[in-house]
C-alpha positions in Angstrom: 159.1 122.0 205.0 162.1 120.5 206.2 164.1 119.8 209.6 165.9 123.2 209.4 162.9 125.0 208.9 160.7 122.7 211.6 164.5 123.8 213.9 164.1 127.7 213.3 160.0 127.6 214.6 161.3 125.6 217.5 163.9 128.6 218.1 160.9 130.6 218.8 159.9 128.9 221.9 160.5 131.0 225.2 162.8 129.5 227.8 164.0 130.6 230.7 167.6 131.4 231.8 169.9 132.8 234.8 171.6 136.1 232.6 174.9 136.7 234.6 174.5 140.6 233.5 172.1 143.5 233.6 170.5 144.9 231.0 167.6 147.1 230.0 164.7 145.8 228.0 166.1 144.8 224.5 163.5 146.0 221.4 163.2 143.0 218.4 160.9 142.3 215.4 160.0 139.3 216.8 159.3 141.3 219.9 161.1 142.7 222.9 163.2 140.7 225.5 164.1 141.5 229.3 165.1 143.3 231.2 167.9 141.3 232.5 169.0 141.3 235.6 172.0 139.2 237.2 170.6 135.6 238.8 166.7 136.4 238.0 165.2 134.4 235.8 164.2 135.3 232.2 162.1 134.2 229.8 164.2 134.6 226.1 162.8 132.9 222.9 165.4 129.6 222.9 167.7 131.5 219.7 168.5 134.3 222.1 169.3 131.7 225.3 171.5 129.3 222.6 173.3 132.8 221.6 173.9 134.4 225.4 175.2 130.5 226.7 177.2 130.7 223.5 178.7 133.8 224.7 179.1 132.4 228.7 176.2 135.1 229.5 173.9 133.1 231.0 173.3 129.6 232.4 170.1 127.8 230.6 167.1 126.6 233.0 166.2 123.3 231.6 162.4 122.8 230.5 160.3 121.4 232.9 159.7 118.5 230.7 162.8 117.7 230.6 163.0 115.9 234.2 164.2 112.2 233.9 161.3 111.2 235.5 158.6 113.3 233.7 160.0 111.9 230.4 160.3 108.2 232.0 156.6 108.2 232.5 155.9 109.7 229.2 157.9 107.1 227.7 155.9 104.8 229.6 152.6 105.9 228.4 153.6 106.3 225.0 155.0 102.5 225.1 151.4 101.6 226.7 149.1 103.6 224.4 147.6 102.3 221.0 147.6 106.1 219.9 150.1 108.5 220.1 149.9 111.0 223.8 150.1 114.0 224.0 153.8 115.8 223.8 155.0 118.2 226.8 156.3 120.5 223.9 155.4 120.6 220.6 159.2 120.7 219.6 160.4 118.4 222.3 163.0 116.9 220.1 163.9 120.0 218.1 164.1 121.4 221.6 166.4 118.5 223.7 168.8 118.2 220.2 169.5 122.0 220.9 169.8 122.1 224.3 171.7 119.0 224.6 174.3 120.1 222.1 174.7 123.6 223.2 174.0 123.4 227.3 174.5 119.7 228.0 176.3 121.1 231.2 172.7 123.1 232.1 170.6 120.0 232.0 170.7 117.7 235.0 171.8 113.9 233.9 172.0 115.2 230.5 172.9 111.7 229.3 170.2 110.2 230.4 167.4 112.8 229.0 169.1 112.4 225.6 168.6 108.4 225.9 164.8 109.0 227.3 164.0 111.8 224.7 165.4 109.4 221.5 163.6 106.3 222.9 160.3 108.4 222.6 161.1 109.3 219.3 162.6 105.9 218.6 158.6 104.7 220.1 156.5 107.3 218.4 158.2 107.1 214.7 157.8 103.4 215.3 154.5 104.1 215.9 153.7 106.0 213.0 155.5 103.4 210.4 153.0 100.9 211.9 150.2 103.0 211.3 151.1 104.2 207.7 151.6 100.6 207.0 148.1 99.5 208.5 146.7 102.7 206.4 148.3 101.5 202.8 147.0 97.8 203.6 143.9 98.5 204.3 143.8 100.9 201.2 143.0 103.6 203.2 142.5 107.6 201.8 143.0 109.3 204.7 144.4 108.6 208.5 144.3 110.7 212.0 147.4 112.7 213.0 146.8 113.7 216.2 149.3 114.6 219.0 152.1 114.2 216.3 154.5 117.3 215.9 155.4 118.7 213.0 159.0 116.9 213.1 157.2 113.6 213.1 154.8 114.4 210.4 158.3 115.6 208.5 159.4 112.5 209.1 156.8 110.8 207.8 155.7 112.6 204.8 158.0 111.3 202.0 156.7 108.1 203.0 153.2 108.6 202.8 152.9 110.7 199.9 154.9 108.1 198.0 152.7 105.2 199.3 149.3 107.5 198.7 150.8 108.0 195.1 151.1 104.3 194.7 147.7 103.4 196.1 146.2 106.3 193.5 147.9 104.5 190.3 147.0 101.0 191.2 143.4 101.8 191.7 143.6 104.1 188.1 144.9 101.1 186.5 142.9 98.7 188.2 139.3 101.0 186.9 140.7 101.2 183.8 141.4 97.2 183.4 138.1 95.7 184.9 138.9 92.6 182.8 142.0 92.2 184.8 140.5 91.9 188.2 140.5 88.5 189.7 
């Protein structure tokens, strides 16, 4: 899988927005929308809110998460924490990189929740080159991935597979070369 296909599941996520028009339920595949009506909120999967703010029909409602201060104590935690925490969204940076780009002007101190949301990232991916590096010296066969999205494990996986590939033909060499062994 890669980052465009980890983007489009992250599309799917509802979010809520101000429509500046009315409009009867709308009937999708994916499922139905609405109806919208003029300055009442509306939850839209994030695809259809990008599209409308595109269009200047609608003004975006940030995530919840996406409060300077909410993300100033989960970079806090995650800076404080051996393990990785728990994320407010499992597409949080999938999420902020769309929003930001598209509806900077609907987030408020847009600036700064790009800064808070890339230091987490910046902390967590830190995090998990620490950890794959602990795993490959200690010879490790398996590790724990939990509270990582699937962006991070993305991230990682070139990485890991490589180094797991490694590990598998030392250790094939090594069994087949007792004599070698110090």
């Amino acid at each position: 899988m890669d980052p465009s296909e980890v983007e489009f599941l992250a599309e799917q996520e509802l979010i809520s927005i101000l429509p500046n028009f009315s409009e009867k339920k709308v009937y999708l595949i994916g499922g139905d929308i609405g109806p919208f009506n003029a300055s009442l909120p509306t939850d839209v999967p994030l695809w259809v809110a990008l599209n409308l703010k595109q269009r200047k029909k609608c003004r975006i409602q940030a995530p919840e998460w996406m409060d300077v201060e909410k993300l100033r104590t989960l970079k806090e935690e995650e800076n404080k924490e051996e393990y990785f925490t728990k994320m407010p969204s499992k597409y949080y940076m999938e999420m902020a990189s769309l929003l930001l780009s598209c509806a900077a002007e609907d987030i408020p101190h847009a600036d700064e929740v790009r800064t808070l949301v890339k230091d987490i990232w910046d902390l967590r991916v830190a995090k998990l080159r620490k950890s794959v590096d602990l795993m490959v010296g200690q010879q490790a066969v398996h590790a724990r991935l939990d509270d990582l999205t699937l962006m991070e494990i993305n991230t990682i996986r070139p990485l890991l597979t490589e180094s797991l590939n490694h590990m598998h033909n030392l250790r094939c060499v090594a069994s087949e070369n007792p004599s070698t062994e110090s």
